[in-house]
C-alpha positions as CSV (number, residue, x, y, z in Angstrom):
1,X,88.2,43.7,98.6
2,X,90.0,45.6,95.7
3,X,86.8,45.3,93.6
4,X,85.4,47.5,96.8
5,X,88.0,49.8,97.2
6,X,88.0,50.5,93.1
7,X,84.3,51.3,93.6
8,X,84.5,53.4,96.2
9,X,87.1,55.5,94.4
10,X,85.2,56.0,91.4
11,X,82.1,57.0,93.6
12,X,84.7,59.3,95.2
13,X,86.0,60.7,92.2
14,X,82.4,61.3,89.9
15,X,81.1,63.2,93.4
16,X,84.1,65.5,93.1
17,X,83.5,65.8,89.2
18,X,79.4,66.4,90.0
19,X,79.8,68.6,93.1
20,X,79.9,72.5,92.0
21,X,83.3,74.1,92.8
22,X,83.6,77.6,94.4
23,X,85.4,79.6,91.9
24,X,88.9,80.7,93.9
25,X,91.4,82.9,92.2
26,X,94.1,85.1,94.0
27,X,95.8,88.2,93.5
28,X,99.3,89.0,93.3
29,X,99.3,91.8,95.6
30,X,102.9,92.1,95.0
31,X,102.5,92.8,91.9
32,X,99.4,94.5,91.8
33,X,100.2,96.7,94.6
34,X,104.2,97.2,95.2
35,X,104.6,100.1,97.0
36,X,102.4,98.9,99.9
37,X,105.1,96.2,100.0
38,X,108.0,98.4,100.5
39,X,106.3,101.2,102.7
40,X,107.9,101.0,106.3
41,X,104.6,102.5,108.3
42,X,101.2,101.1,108.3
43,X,99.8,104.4,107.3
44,X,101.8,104.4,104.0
45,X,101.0,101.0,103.5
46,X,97.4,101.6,103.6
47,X,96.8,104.2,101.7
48,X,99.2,102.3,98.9
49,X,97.0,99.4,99.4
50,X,93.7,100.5,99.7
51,X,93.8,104.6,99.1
52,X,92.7,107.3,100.6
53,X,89.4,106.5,101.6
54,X,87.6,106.5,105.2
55,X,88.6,104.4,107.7
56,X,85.9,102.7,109.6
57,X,86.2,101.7,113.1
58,X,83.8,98.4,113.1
59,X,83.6,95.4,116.5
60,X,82.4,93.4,113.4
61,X,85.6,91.6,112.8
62,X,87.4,89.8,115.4
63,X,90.9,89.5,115.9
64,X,92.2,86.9,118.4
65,X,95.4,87.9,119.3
66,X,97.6,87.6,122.6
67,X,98.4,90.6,125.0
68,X,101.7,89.6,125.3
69,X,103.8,87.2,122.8
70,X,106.7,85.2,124.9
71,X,107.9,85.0,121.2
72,X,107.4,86.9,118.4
73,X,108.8,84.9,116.1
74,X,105.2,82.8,116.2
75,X,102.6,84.7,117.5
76,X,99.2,83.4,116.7
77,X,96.5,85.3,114.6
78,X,93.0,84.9,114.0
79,X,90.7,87.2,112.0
80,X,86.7,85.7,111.7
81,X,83.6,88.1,110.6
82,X,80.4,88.0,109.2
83,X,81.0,90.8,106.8
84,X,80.6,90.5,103.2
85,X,84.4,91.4,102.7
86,X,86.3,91.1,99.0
87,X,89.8,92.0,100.9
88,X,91.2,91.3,104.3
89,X,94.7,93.1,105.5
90,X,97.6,93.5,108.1
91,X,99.8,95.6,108.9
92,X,101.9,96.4,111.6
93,X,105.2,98.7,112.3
94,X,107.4,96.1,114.4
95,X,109.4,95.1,111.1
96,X,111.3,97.0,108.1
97,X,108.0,96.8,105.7
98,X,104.4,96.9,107.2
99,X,102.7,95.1,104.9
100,X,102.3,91.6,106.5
101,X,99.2,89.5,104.8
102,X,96.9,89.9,102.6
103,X,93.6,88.1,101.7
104,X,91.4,87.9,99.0
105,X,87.9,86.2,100.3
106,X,86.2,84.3,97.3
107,X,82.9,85.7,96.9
108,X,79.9,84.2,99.1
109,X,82.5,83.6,101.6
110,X,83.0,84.3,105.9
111,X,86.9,85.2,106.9
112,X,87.9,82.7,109.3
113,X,91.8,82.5,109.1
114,X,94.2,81.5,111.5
115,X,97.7,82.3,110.5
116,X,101.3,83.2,112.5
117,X,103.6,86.0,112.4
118,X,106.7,87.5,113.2
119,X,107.2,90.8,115.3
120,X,110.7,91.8,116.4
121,X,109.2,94.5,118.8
122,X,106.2,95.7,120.7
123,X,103.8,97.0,117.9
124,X,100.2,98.1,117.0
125,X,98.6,95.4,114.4
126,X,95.9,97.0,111.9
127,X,93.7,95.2,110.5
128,X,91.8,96.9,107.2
129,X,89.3,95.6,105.6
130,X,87.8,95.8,101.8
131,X,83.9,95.1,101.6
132,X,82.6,94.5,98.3
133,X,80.4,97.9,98.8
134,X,84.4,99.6,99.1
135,X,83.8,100.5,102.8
136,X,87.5,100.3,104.5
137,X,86.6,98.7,108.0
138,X,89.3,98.9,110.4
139,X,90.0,97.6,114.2
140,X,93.7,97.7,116.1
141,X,95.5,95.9,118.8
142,X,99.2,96.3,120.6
143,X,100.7,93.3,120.9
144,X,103.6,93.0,123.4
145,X,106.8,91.5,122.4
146,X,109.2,90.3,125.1
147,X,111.4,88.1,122.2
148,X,112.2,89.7,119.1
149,X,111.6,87.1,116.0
150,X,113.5,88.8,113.5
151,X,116.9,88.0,114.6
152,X,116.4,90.0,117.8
């Protein structure tokens, strides 16, 4: 049985070896980009993330978000699209800095991320983002808060 077992690891092991791996890197947007990290409003945010280009309105992206968050100290996100995007964004003016995610989508990639996050008050979330052509797309959603999760 251990003979077996020993196999089937090194199988294991050589297909992971063999099998190509998708090149993933990340940026330090915090780094990269700090004053979109300390702005307090989405707009400022924005334009210290991404510039001053056009915003595009797009139905391209989804967000899956709910109406009304019993508590925003976990309400549930989820971003999908078909898009060829390099950059993916939110924002949102509920809390002392807007900047709230940021993701960079390895290259050949679909988004489909499901995260949480933290609202003390009823807010607009933006999403903005980055395809590899530089287009800005953007889509928005209020999201009502009846529990503060910042302490509120």
């Amino acid at each position: 049985m251990e003979r077996r077992k020993f196999l089937s690891m090194g199988l294991a092991v050589a297909a992971a070896v063999v099998v190509p791996v998708t090149e993933l890197n990340a940026v330090n947007f915090r780094e990269s980009k700090p004053k979109a990290w300390e702005a307090e409003k989405s707009t400022d945010a924005i334009k210290a993330m991404f510039g001053d280009g056009a915003l595009v309105p797009t139905d391209k992206i989804k967000m899956v978000a709910p109406k009304l968050a019993e508590n925003g100290g976990s309400i549930p996100i989820t971003l999908t699209s078909d898009l060829d995007i390099e950059t993916i964004a939110l924002f949102q003016d509920a809390n002392p800095r807007a900047a709230t995610v940021v993701f960079s989508v390895p290259e050949g990639q679909k988004v489909d991320y499901s995260f949480r996050i933290k609202m003390r008050q009823t807010a607009v979330v933006t999403i903005i983002a980055k395809a590899k052509d530089g287009t800005l797309f953007t889509l928005a959603k209020e999201i009502d808060v009846s529990i503060g999760g910042c302490g509120g």
